[in-house]
N, CA, C and O atoms as a Maestro MAE file, in Angstrom:
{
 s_m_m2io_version
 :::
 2.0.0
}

f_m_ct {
 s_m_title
 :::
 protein
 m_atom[240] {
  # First column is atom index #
  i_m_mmod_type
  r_m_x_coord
  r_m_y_coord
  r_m_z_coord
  i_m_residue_number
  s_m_chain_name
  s_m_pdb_residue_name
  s_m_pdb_atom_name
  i_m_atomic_number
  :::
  1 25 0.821 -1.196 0.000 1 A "UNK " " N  " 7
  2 3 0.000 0.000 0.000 1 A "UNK " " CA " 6
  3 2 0.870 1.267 0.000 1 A "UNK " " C  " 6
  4 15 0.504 2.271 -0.611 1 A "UNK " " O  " 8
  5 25 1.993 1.216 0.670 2 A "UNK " " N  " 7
  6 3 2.653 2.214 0.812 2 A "UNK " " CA " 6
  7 2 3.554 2.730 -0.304 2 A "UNK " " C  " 6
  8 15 3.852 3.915 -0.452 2 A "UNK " " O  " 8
  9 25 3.859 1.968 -0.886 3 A "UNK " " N  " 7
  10 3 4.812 1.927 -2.343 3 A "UNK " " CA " 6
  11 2 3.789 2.752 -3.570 3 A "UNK " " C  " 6
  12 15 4.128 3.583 -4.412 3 A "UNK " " O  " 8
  13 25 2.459 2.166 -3.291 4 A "UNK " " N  " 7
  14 3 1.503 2.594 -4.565 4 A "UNK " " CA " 6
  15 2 1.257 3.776 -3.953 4 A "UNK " " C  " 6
  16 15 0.901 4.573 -4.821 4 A "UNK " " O  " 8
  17 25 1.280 4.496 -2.420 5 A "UNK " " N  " 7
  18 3 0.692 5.368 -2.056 5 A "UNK " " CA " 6
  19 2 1.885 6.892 -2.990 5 A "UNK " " C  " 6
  20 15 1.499 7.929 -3.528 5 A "UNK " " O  " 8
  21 25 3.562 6.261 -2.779 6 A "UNK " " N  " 7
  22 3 4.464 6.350 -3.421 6 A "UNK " " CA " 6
  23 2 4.145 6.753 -4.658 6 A "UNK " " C  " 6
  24 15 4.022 7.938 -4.968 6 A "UNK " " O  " 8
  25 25 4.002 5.849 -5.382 7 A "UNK " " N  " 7
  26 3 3.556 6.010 -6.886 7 A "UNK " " CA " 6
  27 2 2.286 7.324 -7.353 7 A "UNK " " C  " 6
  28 15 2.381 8.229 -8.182 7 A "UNK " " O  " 8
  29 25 1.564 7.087 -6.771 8 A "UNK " " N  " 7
  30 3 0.219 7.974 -6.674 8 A "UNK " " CA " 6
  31 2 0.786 9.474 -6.690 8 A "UNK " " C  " 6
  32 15 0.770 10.279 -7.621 8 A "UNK " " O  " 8
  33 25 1.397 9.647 -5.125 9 A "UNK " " N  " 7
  34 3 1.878 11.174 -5.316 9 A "UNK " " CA " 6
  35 2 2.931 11.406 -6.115 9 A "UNK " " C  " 6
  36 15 3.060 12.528 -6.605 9 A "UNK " " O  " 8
  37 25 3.660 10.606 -6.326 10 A "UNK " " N  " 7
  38 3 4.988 11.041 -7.548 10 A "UNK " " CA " 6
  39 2 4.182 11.487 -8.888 10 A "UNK " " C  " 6
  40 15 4.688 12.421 -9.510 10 A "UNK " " O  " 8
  41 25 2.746 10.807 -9.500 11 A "UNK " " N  " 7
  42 3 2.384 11.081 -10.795 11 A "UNK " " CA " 6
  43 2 1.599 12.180 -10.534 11 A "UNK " " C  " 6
  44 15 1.170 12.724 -11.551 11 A "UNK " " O  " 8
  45 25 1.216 12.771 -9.282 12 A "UNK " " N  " 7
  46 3 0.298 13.944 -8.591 12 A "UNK " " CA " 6
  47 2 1.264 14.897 -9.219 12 A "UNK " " C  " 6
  48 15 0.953 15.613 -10.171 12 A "UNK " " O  " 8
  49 25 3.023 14.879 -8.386 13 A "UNK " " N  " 7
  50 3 3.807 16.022 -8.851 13 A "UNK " " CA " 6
  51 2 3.356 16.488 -10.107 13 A "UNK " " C  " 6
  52 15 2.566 17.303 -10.584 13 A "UNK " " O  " 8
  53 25 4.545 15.262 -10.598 14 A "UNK " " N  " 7
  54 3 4.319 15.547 -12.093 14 A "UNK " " CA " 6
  55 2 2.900 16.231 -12.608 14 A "UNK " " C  " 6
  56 15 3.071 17.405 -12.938 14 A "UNK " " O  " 8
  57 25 1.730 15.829 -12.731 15 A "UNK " " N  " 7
  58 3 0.559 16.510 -13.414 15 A "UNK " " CA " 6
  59 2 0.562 17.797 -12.618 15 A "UNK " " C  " 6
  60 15 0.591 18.760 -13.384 15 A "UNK " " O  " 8
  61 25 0.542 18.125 -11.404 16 A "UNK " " N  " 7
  62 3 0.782 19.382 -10.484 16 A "UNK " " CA " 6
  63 2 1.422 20.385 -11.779 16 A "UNK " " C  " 6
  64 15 0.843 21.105 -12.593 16 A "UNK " " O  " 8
  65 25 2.967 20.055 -11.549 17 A "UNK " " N  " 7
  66 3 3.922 20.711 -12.119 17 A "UNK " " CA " 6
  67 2 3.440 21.060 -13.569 17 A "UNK " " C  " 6
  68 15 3.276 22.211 -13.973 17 A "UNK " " O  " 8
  69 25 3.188 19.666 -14.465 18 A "UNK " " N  " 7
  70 3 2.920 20.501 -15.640 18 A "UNK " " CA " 6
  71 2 1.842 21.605 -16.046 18 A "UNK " " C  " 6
  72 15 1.742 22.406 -16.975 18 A "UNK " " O  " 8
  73 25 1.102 21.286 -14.953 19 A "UNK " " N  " 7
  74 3 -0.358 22.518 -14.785 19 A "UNK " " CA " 6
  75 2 -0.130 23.576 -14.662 19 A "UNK " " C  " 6
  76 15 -0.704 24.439 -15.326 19 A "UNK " " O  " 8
  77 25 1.190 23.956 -13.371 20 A "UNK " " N  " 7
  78 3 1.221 25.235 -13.176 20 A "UNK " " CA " 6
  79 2 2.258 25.460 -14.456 20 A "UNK " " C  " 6
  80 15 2.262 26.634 -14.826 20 A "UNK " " O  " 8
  81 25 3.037 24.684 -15.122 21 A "UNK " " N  " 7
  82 3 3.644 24.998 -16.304 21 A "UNK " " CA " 6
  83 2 3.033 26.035 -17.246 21 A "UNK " " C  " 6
  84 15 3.245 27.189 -17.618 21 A "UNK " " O  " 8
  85 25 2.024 24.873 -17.473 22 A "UNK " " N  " 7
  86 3 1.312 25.253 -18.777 22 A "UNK " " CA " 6
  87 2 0.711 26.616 -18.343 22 A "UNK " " C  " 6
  88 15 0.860 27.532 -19.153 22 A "UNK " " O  " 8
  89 25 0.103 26.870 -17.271 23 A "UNK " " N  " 7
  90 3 -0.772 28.326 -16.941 23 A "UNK " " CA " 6
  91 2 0.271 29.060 -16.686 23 A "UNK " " C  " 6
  92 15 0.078 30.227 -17.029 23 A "UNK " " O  " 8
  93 25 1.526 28.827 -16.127 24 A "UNK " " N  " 7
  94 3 2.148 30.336 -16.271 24 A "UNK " " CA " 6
  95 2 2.986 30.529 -17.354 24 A "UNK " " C  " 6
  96 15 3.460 31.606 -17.716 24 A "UNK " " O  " 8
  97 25 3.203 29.080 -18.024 25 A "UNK " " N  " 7
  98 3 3.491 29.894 -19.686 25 A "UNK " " CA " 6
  99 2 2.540 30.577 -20.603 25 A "UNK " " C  " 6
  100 15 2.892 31.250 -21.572 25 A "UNK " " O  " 8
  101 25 1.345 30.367 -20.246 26 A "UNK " " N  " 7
  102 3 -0.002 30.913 -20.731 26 A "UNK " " CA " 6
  103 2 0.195 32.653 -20.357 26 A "UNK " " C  " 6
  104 15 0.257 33.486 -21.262 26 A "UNK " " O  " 8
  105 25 0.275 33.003 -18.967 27 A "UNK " " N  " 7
  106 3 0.186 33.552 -18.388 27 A "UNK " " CA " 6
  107 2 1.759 34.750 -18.718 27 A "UNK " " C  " 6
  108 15 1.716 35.963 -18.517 27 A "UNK " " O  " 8
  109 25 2.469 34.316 -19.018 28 A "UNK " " N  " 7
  110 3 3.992 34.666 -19.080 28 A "UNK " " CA " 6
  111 2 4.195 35.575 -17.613 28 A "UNK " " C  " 6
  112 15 4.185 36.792 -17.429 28 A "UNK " " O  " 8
  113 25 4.435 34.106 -16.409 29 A "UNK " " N  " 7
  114 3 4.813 34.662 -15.673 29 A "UNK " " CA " 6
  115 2 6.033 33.460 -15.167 29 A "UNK " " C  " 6
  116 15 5.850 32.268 -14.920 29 A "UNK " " O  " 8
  117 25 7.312 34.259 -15.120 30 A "UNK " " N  " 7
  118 3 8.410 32.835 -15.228 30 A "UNK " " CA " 6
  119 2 8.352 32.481 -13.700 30 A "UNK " " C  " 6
  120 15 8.291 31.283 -13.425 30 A "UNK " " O  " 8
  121 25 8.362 33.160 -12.940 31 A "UNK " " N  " 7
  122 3 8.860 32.529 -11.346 31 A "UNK " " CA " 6
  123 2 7.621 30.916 -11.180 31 A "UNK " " C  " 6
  124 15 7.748 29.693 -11.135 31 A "UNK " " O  " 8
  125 25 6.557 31.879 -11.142 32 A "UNK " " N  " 7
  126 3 5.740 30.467 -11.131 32 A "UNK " " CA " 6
  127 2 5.823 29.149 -11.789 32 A "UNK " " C  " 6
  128 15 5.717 27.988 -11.393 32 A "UNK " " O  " 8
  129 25 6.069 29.759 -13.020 33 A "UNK " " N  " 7
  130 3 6.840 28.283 -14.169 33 A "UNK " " CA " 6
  131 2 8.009 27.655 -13.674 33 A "UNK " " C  " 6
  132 15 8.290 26.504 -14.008 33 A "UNK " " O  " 8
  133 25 8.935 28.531 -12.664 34 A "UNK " " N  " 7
  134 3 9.889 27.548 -12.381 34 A "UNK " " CA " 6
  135 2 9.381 26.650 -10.610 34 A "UNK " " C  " 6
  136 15 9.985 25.839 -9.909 34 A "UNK " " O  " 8
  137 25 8.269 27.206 -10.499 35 A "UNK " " N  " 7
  138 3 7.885 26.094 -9.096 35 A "UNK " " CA " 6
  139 2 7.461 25.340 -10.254 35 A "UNK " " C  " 6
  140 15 8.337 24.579 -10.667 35 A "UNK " " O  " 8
  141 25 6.732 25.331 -10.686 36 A "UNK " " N  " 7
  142 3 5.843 24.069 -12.204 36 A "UNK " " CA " 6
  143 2 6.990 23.133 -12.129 36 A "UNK " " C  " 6
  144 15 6.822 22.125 -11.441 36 A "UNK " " O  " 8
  145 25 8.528 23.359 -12.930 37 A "UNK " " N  " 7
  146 3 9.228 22.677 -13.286 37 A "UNK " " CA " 6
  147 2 10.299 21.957 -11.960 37 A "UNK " " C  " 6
  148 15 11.057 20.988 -11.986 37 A "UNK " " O  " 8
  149 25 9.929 22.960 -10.831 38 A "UNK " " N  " 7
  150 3 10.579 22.183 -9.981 38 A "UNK " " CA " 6
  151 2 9.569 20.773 -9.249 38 A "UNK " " C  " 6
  152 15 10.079 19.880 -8.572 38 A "UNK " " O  " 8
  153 25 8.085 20.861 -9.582 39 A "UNK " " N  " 7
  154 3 7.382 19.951 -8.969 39 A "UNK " " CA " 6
  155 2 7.398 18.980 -9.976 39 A "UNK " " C  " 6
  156 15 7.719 17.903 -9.474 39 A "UNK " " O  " 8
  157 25 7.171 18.880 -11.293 40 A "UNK " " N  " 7
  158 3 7.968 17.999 -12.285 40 A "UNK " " CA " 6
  159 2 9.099 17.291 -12.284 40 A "UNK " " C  " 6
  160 15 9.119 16.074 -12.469 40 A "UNK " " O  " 8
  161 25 10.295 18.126 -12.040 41 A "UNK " " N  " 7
  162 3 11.242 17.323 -11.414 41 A "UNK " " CA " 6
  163 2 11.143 16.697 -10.655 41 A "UNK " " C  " 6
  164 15 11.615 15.564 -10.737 41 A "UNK " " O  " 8
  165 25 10.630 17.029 -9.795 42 A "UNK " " N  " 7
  166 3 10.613 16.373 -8.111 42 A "UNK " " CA " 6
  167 2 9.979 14.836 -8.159 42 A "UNK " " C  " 6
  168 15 10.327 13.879 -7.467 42 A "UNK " " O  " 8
  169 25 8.642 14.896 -9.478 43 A "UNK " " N  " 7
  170 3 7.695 13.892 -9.773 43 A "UNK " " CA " 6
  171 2 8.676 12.747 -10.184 43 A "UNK " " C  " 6
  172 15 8.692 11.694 -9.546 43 A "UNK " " O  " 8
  173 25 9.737 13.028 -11.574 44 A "UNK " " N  " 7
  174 3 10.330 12.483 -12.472 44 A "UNK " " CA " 6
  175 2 11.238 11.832 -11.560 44 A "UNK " " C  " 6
  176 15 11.044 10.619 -11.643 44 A "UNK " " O  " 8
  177 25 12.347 12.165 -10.541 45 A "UNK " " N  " 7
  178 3 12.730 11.870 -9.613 45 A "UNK " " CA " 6
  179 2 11.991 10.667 -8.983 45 A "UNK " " C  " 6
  180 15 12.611 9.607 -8.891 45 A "UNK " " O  " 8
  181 25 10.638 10.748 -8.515 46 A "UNK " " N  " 7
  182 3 10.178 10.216 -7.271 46 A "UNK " " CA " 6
  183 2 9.799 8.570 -8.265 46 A "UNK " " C  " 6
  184 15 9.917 7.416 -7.856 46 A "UNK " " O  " 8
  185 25 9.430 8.954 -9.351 47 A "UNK " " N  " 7
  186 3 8.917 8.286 -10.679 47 A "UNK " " CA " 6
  187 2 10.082 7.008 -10.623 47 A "UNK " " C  " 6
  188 15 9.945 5.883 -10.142 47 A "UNK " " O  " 8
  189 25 11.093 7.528 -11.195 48 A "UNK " " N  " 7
  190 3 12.577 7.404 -11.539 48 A "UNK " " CA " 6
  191 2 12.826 5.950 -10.154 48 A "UNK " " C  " 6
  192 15 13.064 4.763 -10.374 48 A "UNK " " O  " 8
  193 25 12.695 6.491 -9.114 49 A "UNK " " N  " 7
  194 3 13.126 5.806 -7.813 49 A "UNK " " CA " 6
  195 2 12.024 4.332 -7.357 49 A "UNK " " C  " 6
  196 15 12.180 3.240 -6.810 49 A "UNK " " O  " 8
  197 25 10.886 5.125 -7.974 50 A "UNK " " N  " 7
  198 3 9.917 3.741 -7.956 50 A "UNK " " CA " 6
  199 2 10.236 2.925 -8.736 50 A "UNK " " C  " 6
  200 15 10.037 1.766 -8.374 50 A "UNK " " O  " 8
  201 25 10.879 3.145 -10.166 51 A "UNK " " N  " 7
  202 3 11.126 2.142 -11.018 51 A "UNK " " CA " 6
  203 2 12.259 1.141 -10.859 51 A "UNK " " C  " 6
  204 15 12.277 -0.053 -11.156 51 A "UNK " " O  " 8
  205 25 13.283 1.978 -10.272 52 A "UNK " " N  " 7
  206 3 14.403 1.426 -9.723 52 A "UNK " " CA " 6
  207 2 14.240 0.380 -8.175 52 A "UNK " " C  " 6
  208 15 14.985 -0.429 -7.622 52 A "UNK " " O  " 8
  209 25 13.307 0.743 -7.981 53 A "UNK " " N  " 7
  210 3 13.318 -0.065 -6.643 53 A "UNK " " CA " 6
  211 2 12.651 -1.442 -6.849 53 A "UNK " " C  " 6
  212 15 12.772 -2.403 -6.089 53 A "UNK " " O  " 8
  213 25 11.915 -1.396 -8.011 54 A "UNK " " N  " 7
  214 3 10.742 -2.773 -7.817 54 A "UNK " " CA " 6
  215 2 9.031 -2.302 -8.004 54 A "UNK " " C  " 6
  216 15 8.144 -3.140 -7.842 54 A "UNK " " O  " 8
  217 25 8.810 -1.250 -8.265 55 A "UNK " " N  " 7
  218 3 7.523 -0.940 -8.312 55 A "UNK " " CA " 6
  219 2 6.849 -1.643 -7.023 55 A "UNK " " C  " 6
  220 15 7.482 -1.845 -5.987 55 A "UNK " " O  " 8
  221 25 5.675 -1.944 -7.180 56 A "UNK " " N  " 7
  222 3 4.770 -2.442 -6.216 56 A "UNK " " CA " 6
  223 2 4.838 -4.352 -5.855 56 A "UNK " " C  " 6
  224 15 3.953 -5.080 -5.407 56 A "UNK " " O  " 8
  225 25 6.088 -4.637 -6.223 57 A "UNK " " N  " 7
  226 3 6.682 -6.017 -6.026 57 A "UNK " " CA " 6
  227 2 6.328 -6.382 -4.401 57 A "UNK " " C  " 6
  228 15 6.851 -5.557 -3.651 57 A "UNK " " O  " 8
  229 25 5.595 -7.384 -3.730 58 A "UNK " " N  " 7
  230 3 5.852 -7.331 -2.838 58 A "UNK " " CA " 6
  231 2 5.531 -6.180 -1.996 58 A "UNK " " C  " 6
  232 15 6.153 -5.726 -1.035 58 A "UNK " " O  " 8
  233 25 4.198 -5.709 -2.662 59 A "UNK " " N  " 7
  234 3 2.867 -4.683 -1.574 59 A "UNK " " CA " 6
  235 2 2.050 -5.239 -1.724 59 A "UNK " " C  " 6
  236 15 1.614 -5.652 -2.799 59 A "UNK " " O  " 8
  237 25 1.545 -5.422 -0.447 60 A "UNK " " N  " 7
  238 3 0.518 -6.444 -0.186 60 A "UNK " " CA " 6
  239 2 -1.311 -5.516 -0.863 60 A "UNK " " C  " 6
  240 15 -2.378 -6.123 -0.782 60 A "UNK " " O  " 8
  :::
 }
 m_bond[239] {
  # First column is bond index #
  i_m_from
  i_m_to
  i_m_order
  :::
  1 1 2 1
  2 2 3 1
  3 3 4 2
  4 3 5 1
  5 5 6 1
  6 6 7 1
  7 7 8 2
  8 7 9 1
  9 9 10 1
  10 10 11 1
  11 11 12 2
  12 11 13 1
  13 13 14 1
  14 14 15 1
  15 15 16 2
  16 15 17 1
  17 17 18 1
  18 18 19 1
  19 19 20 2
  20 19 21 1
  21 21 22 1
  22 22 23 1
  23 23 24 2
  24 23 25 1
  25 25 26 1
  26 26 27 1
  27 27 28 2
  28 27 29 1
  29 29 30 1
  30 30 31 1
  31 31 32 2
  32 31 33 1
  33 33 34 1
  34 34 35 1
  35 35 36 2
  36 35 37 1
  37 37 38 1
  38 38 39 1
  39 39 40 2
  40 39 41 1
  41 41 42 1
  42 42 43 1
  43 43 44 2
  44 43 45 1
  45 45 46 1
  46 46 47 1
  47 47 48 2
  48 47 49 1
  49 49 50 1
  50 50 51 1
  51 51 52 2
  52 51 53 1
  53 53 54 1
  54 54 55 1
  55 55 56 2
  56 55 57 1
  57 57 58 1
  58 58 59 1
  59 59 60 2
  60 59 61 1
  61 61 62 1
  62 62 63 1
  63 63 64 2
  64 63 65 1
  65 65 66 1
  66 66 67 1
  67 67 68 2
  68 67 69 1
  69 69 70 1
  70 70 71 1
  71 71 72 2
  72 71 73 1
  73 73 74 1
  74 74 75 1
  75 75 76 2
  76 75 77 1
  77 77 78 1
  78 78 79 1
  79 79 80 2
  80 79 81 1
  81 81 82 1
  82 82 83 1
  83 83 84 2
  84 83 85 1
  85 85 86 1
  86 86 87 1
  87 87 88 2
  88 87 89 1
  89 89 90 1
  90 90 91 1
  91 91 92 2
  92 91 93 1
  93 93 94 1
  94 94 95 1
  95 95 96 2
  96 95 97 1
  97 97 98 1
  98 98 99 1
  99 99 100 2
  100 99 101 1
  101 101 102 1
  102 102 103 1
  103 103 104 2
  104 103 105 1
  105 105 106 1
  106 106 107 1
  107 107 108 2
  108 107 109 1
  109 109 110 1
  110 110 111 1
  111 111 112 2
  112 111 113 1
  113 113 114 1
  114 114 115 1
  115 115 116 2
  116 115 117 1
  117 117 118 1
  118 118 119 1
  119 119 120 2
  120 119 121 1
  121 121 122 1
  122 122 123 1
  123 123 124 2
  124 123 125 1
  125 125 126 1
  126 126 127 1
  127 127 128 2
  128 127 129 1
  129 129 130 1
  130 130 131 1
  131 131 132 2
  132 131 133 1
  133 133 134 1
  134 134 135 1
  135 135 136 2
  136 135 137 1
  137 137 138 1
  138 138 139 1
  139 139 140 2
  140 139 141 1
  141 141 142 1
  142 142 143 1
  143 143 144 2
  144 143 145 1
  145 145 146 1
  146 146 147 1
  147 147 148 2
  148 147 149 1
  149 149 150 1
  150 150 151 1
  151 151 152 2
  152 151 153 1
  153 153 154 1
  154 154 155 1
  155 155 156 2
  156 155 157 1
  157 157 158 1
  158 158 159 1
  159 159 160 2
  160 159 161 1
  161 161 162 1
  162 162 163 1
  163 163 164 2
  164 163 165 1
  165 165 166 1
  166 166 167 1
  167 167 168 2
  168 167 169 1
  169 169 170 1
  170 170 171 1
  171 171 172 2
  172 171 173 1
  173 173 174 1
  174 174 175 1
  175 175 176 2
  176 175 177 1
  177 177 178 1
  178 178 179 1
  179 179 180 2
  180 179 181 1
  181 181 182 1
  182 182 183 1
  183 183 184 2
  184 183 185 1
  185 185 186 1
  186 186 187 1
  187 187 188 2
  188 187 189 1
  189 189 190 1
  190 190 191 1
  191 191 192 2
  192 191 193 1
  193 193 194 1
  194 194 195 1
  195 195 196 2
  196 195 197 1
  197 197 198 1
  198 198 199 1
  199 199 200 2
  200 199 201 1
  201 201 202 1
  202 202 203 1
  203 203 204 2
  204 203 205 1
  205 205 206 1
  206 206 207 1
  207 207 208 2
  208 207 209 1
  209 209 210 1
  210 210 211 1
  211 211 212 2
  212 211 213 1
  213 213 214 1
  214 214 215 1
  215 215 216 2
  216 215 217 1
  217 217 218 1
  218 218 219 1
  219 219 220 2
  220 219 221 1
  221 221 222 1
  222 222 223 1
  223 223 224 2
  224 223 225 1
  225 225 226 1
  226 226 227 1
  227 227 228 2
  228 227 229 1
  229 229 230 1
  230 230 231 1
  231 231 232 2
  232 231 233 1
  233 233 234 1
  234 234 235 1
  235 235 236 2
  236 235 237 1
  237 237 238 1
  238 238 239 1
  239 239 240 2
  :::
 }
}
């Protein structure tokens, strides 16, 4: 449960991030675009680490 709970918010970032992306490139406002791309990262990262570990192998 805890691994998928894992998984869940890592793909949250990511869609998070590209949202505020897309609206403050809409918007042309850069500071906000770079929280966007830092919660993207953060997703791709968290993404990245689930894959490497085993995914949900062994969650009950």
């Amino acid at each position: 449960m805890r691994k998928r709970l894992f998984l869940v918010t890592s793909v949250a970032y990511v869609a998070l991030g590209l949202v505020i992306v897309a609206r403050s490139a809409f918007a042309h406002v850069l500071p906000v675009a770079v929280v966007g791309i830092v919660f993207v990262a953060l997703g791709v990262v968290r993404l990245r680490d689930y894959v490497r570990y085993g995914g949900t192998r062994g969650d009950s």
